[in-house]
C-alpha positions in Angstrom: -12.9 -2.7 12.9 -10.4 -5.5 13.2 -9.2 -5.4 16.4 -6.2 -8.2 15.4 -5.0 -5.9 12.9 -5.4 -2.4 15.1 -3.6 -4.5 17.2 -0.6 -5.3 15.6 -0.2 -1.9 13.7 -0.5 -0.2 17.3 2.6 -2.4 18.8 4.7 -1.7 14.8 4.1 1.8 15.4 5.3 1.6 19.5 8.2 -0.3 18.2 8.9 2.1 15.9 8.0 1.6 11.6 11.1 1.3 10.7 11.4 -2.3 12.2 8.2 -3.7 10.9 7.7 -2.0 7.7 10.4 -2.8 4.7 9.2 -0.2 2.8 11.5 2.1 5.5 14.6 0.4 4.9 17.6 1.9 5.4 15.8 4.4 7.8 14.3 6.0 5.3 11.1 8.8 5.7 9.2 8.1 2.7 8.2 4.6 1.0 8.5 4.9 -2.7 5.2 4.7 -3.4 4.6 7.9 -1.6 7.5 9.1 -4.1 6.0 8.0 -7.1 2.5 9.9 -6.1 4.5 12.8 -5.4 5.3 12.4 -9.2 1.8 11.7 -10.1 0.9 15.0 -8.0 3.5 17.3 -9.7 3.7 15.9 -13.3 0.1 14.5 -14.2 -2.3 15.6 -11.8 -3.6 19.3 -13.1 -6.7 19.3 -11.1 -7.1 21.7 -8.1 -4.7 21.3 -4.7 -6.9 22.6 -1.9 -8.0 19.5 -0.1 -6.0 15.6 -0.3 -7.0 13.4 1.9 -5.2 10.3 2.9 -6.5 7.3 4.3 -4.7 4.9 6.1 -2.5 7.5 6.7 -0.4 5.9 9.6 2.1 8.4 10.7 1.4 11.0 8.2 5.0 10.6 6.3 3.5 11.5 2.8 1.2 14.4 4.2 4.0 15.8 6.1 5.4 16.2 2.2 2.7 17.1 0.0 1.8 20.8 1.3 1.2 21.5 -2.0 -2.2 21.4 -0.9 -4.2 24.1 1.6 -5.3 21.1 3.0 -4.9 18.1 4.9 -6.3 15.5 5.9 -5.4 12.2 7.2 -7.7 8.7 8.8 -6.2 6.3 10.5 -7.1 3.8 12.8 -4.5 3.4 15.0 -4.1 6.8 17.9 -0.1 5.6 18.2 0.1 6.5 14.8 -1.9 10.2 14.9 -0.3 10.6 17.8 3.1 10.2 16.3 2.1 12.3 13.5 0.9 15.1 15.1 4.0 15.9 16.8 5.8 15.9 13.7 2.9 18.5 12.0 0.2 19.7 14.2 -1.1 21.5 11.6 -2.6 18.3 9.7 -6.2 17.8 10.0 -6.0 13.9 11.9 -8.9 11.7 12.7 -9.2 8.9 14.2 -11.4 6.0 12.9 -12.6 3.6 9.8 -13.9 3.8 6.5 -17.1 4.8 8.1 -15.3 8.3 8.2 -15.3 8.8 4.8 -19.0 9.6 4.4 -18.1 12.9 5.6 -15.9 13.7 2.3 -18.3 12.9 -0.1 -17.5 14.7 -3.1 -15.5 17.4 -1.6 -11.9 16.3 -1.7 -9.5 17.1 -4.7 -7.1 14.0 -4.2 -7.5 10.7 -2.2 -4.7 8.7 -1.1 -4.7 5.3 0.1 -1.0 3.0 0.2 -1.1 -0.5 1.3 -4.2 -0.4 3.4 -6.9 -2.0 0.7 -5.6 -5.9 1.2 -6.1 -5.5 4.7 -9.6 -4.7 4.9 -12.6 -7.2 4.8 -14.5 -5.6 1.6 -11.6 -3.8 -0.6 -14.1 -3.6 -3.3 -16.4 -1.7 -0.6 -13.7 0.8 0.9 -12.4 1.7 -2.6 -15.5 2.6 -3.8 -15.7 5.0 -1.0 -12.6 6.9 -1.8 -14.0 6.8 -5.4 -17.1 8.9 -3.9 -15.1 11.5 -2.3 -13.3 12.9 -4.9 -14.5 15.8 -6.4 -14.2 14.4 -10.0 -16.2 17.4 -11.7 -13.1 19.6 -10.6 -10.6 17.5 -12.3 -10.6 15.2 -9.3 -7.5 12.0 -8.6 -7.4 8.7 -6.7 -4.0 7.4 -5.8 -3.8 4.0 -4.2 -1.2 1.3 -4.0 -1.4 -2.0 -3.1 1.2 -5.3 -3.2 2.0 -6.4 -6.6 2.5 -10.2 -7.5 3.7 -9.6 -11.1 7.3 -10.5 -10.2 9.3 -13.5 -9.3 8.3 -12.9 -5.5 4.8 -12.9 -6.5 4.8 -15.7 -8.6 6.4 -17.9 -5.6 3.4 -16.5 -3.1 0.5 -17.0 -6.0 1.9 -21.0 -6.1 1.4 -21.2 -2.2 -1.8 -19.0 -1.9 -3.6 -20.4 -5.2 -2.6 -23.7 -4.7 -2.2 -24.7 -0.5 -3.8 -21.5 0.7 -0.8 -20.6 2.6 -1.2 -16.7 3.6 1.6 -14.5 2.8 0.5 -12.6 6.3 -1.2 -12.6 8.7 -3.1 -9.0 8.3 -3.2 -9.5 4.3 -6.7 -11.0 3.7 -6.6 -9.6 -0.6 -4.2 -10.3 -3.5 -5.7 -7.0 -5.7 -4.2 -7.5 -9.2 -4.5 -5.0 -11.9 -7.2 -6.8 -13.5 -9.2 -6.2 -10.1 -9.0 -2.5 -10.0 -10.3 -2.4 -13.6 -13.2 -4.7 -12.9 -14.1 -2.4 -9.8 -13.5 0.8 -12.8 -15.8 -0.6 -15.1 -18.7 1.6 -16.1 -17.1 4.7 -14.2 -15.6 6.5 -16.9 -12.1 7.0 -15.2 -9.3 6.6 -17.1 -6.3 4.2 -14.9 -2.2 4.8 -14.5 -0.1 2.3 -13.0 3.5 2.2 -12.3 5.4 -0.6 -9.7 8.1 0.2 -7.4 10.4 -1.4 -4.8 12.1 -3.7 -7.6 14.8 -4.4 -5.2 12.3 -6.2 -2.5 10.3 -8.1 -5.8 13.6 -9.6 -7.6 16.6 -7.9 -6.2 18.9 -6.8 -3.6 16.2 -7.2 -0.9 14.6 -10.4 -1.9 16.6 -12.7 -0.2 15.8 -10.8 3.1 12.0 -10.7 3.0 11.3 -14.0 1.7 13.6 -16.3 3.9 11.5 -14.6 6.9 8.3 -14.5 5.1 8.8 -18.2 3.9 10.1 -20.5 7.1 7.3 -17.9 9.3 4.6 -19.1 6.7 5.3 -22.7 5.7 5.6 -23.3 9.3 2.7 -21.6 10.6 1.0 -23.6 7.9 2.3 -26.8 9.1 4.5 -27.4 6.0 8.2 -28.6 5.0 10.5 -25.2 5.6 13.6 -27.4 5.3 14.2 -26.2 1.6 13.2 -22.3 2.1 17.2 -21.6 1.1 17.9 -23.9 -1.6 14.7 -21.8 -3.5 15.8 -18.6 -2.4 19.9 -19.6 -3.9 18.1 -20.6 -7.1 16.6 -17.3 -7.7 19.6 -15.3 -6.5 21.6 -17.2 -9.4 19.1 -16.9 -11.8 17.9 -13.6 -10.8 19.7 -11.0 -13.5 17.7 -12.9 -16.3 14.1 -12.0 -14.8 12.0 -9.7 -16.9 12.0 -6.1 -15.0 9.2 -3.4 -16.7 7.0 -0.7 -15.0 5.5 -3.8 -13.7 7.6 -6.0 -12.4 7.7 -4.1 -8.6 6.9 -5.1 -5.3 3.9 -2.4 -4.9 1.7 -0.8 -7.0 0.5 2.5 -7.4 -2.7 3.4 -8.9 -3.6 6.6 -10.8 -7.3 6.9 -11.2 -8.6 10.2 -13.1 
């Protein structure tokens, strides 16, 4: 386990998500990449509900929603989270621990979950094979992750610094999983893959100018690098900004479909 990382979800979740976490902007309950698998649930997923089982499942906000299923089952690593959870719906099934866990659901789980936990993790590649060997996939089976997409403006400005002067975007994100990636870990498993990006406001819009002046001055600086110009880049894309291609895409996150 990373103890840095348990760490600093541990003190986000005392301090309360909603401060740490832009995804609950606006003080909202669920990310839209929870809402978009709700959609994949309800509209394309005609498998069985009895058991989902979410990992990384923080406070349980998407759980808490999807009682379509008998069910329930979250992993997470972090107790202020579960504990958090499980006042909000004690009758979730919450454990506490790693991907080590997972050997326990081998096969037996209708639908995994997993949002924005791979590009934390030493072996992504490793952990989402994993979730691929619990789901029951002779019942009509479905794996639903999502992870930070860098087909957008925002991305393009991070790839630059990553690619090029191995400046991190974070701290706690050690992965930059592309589409391409999740296909190369798909080959030779039959599955068929549906993808659909959301939070466009936070990739090119509205947002935008909020997380990148942070995430810009903190990394350039932590990286020992000129910050001085952070806000003549960030006017030049708010000026330009309405021209930017915007498809199914072009989001901040991505969510995964695999069936």
């Amino acid at each position: 386990m990373d103890e840095v990382l348990k760490k600093y979800y541990d003190a986000a979740y005392t301090a309360g998500k909603n401060t740490h976490f832009l995804k609950y902007r606006h003080g909202r309950t669920l990310a839209e990449e929870h809402v978009q698998a709700l959609t994949y649930i309800d509209n394309e997923y005609d498998g069985p509900k009895r058991h989902i089982l979410d990992f990384g499942c923080g406070e349980a906000d998407f759980l808490c929603v999807v009682d379509r299923f008998e069910r329930r089952t979250g992993i997470d690593f972090s107790e202020v989270a579960l504990n958090k959870a499980r006042e909000k719906s004690p009758e979730l099934n919450l454990r506490i621990g790693t991907e080590r866990l997972l050997d326990e659901f081998d096969g037996l789980v209708d639908v995994v979950t997993s949002f924005g936990t791979l590009e934390h993790l030493v072996d992504p590649e490793e952990v989402f094979r994993g979730l691929m060997r619990c789901v029951k996939w002779s019942d009509g089976g479905a794996l639903i992750v999502s992870c930070p997409s860098f087909l957008n403006v925002r991305g393009l400005i991070w790839m630059t610094l990553v690619q090029l002067f191995d400046v991190p975007m974070s701290l706690s994100d050690k992965h930059f999983i592309s589409p391409s990636r999740i296909l190369s870990w798909l080959e030779g498993e039959g599955r068929s893959l549906t993808m659909y990006s959301v939070d466009h406001d936070v990739a090119q819009g509205e947002y935008f100018e909020v997380d990148m002046r942070k995430r810009l001055n903190n990394a350039l600086r932590d990286a020992g690098m000129d910050n001085s110009k952070v806000d003549k880049l960030i006017s030049w894309v708010r000026e330009n900004q309405q021209w930017f291609p915007r498809n199914d895409f072009s989001g901040v996150n991505m969510v995964y479909l695999i069936r």
